[in-house]
C-alpha positions in Angstrom: 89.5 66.9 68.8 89.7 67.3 72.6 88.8 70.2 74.4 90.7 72.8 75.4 91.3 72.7 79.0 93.1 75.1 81.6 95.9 73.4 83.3 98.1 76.3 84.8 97.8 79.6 85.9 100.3 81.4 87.8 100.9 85.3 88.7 103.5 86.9 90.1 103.7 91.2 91.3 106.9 93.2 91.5 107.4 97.2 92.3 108.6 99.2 90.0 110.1 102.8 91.2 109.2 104.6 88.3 106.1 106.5 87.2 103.7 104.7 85.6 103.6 107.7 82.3 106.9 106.7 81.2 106.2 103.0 81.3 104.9 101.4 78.2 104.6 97.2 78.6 103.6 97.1 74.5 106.7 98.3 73.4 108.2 96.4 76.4 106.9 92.8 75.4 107.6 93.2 71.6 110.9 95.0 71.7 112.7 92.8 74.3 116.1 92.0 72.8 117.4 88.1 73.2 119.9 89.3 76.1 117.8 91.4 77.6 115.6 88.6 78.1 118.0 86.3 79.1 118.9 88.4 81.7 115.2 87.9 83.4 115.3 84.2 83.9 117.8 81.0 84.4 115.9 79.1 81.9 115.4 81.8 79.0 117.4 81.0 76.1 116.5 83.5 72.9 113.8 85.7 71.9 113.4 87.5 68.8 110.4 90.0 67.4 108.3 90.3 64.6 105.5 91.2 62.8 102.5 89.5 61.3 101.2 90.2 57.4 98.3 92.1 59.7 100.3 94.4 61.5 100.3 92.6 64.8 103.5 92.3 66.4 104.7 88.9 67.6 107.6 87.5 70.0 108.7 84.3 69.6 110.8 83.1 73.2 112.8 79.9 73.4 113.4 78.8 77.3 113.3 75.7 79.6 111.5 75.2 82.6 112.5 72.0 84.6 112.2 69.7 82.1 110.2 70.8 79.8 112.1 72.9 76.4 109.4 75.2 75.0 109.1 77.6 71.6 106.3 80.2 72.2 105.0 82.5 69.6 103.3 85.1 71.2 100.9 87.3 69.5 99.7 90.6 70.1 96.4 90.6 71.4 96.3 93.7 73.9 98.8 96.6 73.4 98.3 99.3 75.8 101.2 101.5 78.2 99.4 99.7 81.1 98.7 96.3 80.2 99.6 93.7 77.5 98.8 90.3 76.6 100.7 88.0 74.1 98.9 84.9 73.2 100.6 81.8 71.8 98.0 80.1 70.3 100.7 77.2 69.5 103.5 76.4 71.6 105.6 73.9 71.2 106.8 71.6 74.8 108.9 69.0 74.7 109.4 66.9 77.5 112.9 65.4 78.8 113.5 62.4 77.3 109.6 62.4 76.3 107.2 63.2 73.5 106.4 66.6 71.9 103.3 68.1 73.1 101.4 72.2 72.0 99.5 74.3 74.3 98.6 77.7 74.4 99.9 80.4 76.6 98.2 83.7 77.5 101.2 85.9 78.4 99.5 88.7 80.7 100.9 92.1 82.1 99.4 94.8 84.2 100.8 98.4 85.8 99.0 100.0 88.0 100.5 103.2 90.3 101.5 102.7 93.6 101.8 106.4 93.9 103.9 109.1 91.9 107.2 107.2 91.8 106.2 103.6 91.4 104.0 101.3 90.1 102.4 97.3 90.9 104.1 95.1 88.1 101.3 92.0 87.7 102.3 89.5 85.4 100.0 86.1 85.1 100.6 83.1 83.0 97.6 81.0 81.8 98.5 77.6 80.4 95.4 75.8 78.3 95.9 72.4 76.1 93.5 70.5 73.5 95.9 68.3 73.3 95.0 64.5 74.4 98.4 63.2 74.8 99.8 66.3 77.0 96.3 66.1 78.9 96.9 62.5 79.5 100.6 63.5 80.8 99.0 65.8 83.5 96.8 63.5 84.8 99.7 61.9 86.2 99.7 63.4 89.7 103.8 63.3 90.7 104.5 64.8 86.9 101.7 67.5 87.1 103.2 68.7 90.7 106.8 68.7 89.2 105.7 70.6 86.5 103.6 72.9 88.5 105.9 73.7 90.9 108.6 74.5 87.9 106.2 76.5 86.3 105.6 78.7 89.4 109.2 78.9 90.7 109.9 80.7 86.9 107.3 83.1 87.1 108.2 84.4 90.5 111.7 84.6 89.2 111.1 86.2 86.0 108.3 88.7 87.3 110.9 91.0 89.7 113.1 91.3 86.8 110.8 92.2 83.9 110.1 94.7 86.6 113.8 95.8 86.8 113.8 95.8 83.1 111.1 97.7 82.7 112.3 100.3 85.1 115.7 100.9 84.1 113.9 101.6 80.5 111.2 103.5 82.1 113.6 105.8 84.0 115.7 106.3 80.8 112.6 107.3 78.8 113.1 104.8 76.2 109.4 105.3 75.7 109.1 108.9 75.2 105.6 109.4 74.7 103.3 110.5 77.2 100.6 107.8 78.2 
């Protein structure tokens, strides 16, 4: 077996005009409908929720990024109103016209008030892989560049609209409790 190694990390921070009581990223993450995650990125395709026999609630997200078609099973890992992480401890790349490769992905939000009407919307992706064939892949300088700069460029656009998202919920008090 080959070690696990970090190859990828990218963040991303939006605004969003809403106070941070009403927002709640755990029921954000693992209630996002198919379309309403389409709506955040070019290269989403489907997401659909579950649950684990535990109780932990999962999100599995179908979406390309350059050329790379990935299945990601995120599980829930931390669920609070201000911060969530979904970890998908095995998800599936394939590569254009290539082999089929698994990594994990750490799936990271934060919310943290601005002031009364608006909050700091951090989101970070960490990308690690045990996998000797994909690790081999990245050691190719041009393809690891390619496929950082895709990776990147989706985050950034993703990030300002899970922020939209999450306001437009926030403001309609979709999450009525009080955090």
């Amino acid at each position: 077996m080959t070690e696990k190694i970090q190859f990828g990390c990218s963040q991303a921070s939006a605004t969003i005009n809403a106070p941070k009581s009403q927002i709640d990223l755990s029921e954000w993450m693992f209630t996002l409908t198919s379309e309403e995650y389409q709506a955040c990125a070019t290269g989403h395709q489907s997401a659909s929720m579950g649950q684990l026999f535990d109780g932990k609630r999962m999100t599995i997200n179908v979406e390309t990024m350059g050329n790379a078609h990935l299945v990601q099973h995120y599980i829930e890992t931390t669920a609070k109103p201000d911060h969530v992480l979904g970890v998908s401890p095995n998800t599936e790349i394939w590569i254009k016209d290539g082999p089929f490769f698994t990594m994990e992905v750490h799936w990271d939000m934060q919310v943290e008030e601005v002031n009364d009407g608006s909050c700091k919307l951090t989101c970070t992706v960490t990308l690690f892989t045990s996998d000797a064939g994909f690790q081999a892949v990245l050691n190719n300088p041009a393809l690891k560049q390619s496929a950082e700069n895709n990776f990147n460029e989706h985050i950034n656009e993703e990030t300002p609209l899970f922020a939209k998202d999450i306001e437009r919920k926030a403001l309609a008090r979709i999450w009525r409790k009080q955090n």
